[in-house]
N, C-alpha and C positions, 0 to 999 in steps of 0.2 A: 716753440714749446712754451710750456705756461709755466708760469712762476713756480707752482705748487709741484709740476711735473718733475722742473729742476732742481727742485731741492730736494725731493725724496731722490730725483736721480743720486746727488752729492750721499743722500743716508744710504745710499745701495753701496754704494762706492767704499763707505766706510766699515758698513760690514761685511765687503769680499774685503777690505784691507786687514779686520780683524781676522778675518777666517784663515787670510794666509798667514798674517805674522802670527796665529797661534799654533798654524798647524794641525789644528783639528776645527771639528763643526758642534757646536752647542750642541746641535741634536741628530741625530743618525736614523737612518730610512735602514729599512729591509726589504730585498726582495721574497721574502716568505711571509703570505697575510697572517699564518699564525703565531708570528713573531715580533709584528709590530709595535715598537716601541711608543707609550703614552706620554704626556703630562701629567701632575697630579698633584693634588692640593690635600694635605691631612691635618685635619684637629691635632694643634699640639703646641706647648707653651714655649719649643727651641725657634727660632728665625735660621734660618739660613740665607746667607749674604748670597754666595753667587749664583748667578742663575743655572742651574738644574733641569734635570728632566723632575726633579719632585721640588715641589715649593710648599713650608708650611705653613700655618696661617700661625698667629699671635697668642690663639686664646683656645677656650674647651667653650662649647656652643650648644643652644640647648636644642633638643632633637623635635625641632616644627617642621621638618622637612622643607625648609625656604634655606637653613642653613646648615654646615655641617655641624653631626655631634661626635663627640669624642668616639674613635676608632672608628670614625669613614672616611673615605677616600675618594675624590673625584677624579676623574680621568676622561684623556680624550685620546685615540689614535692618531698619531705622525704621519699622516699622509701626504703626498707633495712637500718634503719638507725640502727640497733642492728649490725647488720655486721659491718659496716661503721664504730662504735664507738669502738668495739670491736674488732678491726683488721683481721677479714674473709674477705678478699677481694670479691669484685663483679665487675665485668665488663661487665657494663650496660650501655643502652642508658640514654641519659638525655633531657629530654625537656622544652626546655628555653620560659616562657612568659612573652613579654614586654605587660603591663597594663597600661591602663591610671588610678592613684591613687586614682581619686575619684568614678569617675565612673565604676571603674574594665573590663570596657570595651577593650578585647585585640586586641593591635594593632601589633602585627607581634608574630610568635611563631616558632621556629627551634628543630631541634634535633642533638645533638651531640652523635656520637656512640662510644664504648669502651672506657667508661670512668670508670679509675680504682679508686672505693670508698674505701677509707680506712678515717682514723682520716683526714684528712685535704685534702682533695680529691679536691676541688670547692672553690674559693674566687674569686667573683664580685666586679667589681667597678667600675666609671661611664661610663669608655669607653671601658670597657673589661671582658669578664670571664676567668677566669684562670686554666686551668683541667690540671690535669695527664691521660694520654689516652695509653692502650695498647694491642698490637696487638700479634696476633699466641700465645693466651693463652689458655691453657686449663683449666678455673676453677673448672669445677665436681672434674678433679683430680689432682687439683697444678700443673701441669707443663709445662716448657716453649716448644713450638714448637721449631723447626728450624732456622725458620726466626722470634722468638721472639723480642722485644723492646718495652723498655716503655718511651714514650715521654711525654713534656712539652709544651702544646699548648696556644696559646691567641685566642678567638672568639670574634668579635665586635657585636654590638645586632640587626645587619641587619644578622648576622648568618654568614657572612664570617670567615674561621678557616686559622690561621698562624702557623705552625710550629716554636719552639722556641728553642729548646735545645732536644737531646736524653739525657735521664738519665740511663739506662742499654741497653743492647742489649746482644742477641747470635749468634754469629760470628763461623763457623766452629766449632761449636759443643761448643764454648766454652764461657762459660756465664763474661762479662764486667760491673761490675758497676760502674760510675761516679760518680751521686750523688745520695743522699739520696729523698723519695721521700716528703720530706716537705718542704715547701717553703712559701714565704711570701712577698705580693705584694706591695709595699710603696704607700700610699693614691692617691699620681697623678702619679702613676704608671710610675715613672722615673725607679726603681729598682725593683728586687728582690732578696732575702736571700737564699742561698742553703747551706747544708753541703755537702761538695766534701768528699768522702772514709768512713772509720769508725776509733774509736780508735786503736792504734796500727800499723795504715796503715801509712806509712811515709809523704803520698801527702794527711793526715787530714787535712781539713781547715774549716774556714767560708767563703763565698763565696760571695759578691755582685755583682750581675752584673743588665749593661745596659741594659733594656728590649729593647731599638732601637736598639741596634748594637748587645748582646748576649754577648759580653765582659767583662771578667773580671774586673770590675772598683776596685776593690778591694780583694786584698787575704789575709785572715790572718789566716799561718798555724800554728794547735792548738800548737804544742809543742815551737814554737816561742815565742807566745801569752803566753804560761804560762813558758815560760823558769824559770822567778824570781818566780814563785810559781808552781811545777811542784805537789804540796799537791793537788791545787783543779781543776789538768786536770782530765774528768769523760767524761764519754758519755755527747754529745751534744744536747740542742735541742733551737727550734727557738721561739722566747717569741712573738716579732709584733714591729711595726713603732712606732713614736709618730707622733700625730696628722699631725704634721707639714712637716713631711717626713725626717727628719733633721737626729733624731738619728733611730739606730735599734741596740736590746735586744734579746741577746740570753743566754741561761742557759747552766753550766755542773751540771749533776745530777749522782748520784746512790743510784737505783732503786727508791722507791716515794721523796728520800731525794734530796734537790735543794742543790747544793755544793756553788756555784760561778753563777756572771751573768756578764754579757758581754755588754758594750756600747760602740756602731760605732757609730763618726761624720763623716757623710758622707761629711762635708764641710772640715773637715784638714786630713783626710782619717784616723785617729787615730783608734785606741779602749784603753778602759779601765775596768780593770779588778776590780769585788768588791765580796770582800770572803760573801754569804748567811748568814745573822744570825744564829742562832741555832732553829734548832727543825719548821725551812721551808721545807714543803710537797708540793710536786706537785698540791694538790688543790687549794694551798694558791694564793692570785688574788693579779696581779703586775700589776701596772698603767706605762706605758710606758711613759708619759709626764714626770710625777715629779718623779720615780723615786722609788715609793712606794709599799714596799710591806708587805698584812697581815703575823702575825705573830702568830701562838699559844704555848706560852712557856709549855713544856713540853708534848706537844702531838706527838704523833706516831702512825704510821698501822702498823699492821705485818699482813695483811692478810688475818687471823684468826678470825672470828669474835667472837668465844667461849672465844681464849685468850683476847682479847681485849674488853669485857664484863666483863671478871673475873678482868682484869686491874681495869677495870672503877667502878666497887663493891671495889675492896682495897682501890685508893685511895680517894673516896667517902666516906667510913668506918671513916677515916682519916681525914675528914671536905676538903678533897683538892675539889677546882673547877678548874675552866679555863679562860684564860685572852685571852683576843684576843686585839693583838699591830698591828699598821701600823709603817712600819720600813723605813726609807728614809736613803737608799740605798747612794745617794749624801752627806747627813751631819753626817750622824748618829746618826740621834733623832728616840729616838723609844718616841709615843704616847699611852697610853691606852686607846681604845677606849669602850671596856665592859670587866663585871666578872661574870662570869654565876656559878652559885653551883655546876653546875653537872661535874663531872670529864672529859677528855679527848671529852668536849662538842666540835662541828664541827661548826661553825656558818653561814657557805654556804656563805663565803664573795663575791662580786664581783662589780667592778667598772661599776660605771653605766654613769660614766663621767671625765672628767679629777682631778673636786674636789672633787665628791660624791661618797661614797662608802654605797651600801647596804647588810646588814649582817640580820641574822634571831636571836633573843634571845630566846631562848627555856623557855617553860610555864613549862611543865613538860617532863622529862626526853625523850628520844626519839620522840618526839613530831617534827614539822614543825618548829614553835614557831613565834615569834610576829616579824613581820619585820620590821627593822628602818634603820635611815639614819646617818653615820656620813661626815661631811663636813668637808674638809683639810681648814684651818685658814693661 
């Protein structure tokens, strides 16, 4: 298997690790075509931190039809999202509709072809869509044609497409991968995050580049980056902006356990490294503003849900519950925010704002449970 194969294998792994320990799926399919749940990106001066089925952009935008204007709405249909989240690629058309918000009335509609759906496939924002798009694939049966390559595209919402960056290619038979295919777009879309190689590869980095020029504004190769702590170099993965475009947050994990996290000032070009608390799981919800992330002491997955059921009967036998902390990464205050009775309980955390965080308290055991709000102070 190839380098690039294995490591997105590791990012598949991570998001069925989040999907189970959150107990739900970012995004949900329908079997009724007139019910298919979309994406959507609207003009509007609120951010919203976690990821949504609606994302909104930064700013109000003037109405050229390349970007959106105040009260439009772009949207795409959730189709194959069980693939999508579960790492089966698809390489599908997409078709983009801009809407007027109140009246749903649509005002322009395009189609983007070969666009390759995996975990993080598509991110909008006010003046741009953002796909991975790849060509001379055979999906029935995995394999790269010839003239294979998977590229990095920007579409503006009058449907014009830009070529931005190749990410792999096969060149005389012989397969190149650049970077990884996850990336992450800064709110006014000055940057975007790429991992260049994989662990073990010499030229591993984090990678920001200028979306106008495609240059590297920033490199920082991993084993550099952790020279003084080479405990928490792990596989890579890319966390998001804060609101403001300023910093961007990337993680080293292995397998659902979050090792170490990563802050770029994209204004003194730095980064800074801070060791994960103990017993952080990839579903656990990081606020990219302040800094913060949930905490469950003493929880783990292995997997296994027989074994982690018989866990959860011991130490429940035992009177143990579950605490769920919001951890600031920056000071090092950890908060208690709930105490739930029931053992290795999951609380479905997720930031719903830069200071609100909503978690679920369970009524009875495997239950949904009662949903509340805690506010950073």
């Amino acid at each position: 298997m190839h380098p690039a194969d294995m490591q997105r294998n590791l990012i598949i792994i991570g998001v069925i690790a989040v999907l189970t320990l959150g107990g739900f799926f970012l995004m949900h399919s329908s079997p009724k075509e007139n019910n298919t749940p979309s994406h959507s990106v609207v003009a509007s001066s609120t951010e919203v931190i976690a990821t949504t089925t609606a994302i909104f952009a930064t700013s109000t935008i003037a109405t050229d039809g390349q970007c959106l204007a105040e009260g439009e709405v772009a949207e795409y249909p959730l189709s194959e999202t069980g693939s999508r989240l579960l790492g089966y690629p698809k390489n599908l058309p997409l078709v983009i509709s801009v809407k007027d918000k109140v009246s749903s009335t649509t005002k322009n509609h395009f189609q983007i072809n070969d666009v390759y759906l995996i975990a993080y496939p598509i991110q909008m924002r006010a003046c741009g869509i953002y796909v991975i798009r790849t060509f001379d694939y055979d999906q029935k049966n995995g394999k790269r044609g010839p003239n294979y390559h998977t590229d990095f595209w920007k579409y503006d919402y009058g449907g014009e497409g830009k070529f931005l960056t190749t990410l792999d290619e096969k060149k005389n038979n012989i397969f190149t991968s650049y970077f990884d295919y996850d990336f992450r777009i800064s709110p006014k879309e000055t940057y975007t995050a790429l991992i260049r190689a994989f662990p073990g590869q010499p030229n591993f980095a984090l990678i920001v580049k200028n979306l106008e020029t495609m240059k590297d504004d920033m490199v920082f190769p991993m084993t550099d980056l952790y020279k003084d702590h080479p405990e928490l170099l792990n596989s890579l993965a890319l966390n998001g902006w804060s609101s403001d475009g300023r910093y961007f947050w990337a993680n080293t994990f292995d397998a659902a356990i979050i090792v170490s996290f990563i802050r770029i000032d994209t204004q003194t070009g730095k980064a800074q490294i801070f060791p994960a608390p103990p017993d952080v799981l990839g579903g656990d919800a990081f606020n990219p503003d302040t800094g913060m992330i949930t905490q469950h002491p003493g929880n783990f997955w292995s997997g296994d849900a027989d074994y982690d059921a018989e866990v959860r009967k011991e130490r429940e036998a035992q009177g143990e519950g579950t605490d769920l902390y919001v951890h600031n990464l920056l000071t090092g205050k950890r908060t208690l925010v709930a105490h739930s009775p029931y053992a290795t309980q999951y609380f479905r955390p997720k930031w719903l704002s830069t200071s609100t965080l909503e978690y679920f308290m369970p009524t009875v055991e495997g239950d949904k449970g009662e949903r509340r709000m805690w506010v950073v102070q």
